[in-house]
C-alpha positions, 0 to 999 in steps of 0.5 A: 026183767026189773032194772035191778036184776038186770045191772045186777047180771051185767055186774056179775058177767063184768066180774067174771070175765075180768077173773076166774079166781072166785071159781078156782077157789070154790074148786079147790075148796070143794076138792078138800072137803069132799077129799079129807070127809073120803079120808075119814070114812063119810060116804060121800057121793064122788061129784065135784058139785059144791053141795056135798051131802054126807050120807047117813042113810037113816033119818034119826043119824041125820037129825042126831048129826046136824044137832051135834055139829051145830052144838060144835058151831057148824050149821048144816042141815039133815035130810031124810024123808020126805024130802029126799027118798027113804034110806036116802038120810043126809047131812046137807052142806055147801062149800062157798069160795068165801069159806077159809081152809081154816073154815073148812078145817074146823067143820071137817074136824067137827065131823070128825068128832061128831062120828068119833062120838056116835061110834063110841055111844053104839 
């Protein structure tokens, strides 16, 4: 291993021995988003995995949602074939510890919005 990577991982091994708060917080923020996206009806695959993805199932809903949450300010990315199986179509996000309950909030209400939209337009 180069020298950087190596200080690197002691650095990382030092911070998490000294505290498991960065780990709780990703916990419970991947809790409450996968919790309130349930809530408001987005088949989410029940995990307790940081990446969440959104199921659309349909590779046009993916595209048309992604681009819909970035004109409301939130990047997220669609997935659809090739990259994940056919009838497989994706919304792909991943919850940080860095990310605020404010931050979490504000996507989730997008998602809101953006479903509230497409529902309205069928």
């Amino acid at each position: 291993l180069a020298p950087a990577i190596a200080s690197a991982s002691l650095a990382v091994l030092r911070m998490l021995e000294g505290s498991t708060a960065l780990r709780d917080r990703l916990e419970d923020n991947t809790r409450y988003f996968r919790t309130e996206m349930a809530k408001l009806g987005f088949d989410i695959p029940e995990s307790d995995h940081p990446i969440a993805p959104i199921m659309l199932y349909d590779a046009n809903a993916a595209q048309d949602m992604a681009r819909r949450m970035l004109d409301r300010g939130v990047y997220v990315i669609g997935f659809f074939y090739p990259v994940v199986p056919r009838g497989r179509a994706r919304i792909r996000t991943q919850i940080s510890a860095a990310h605020t309950r404010e931050d979490l909030a504000f996507a989730i209400d997008a998602f809101a919005r953006c479903k509230r939209e497409i529902e309205e337009e069928a």
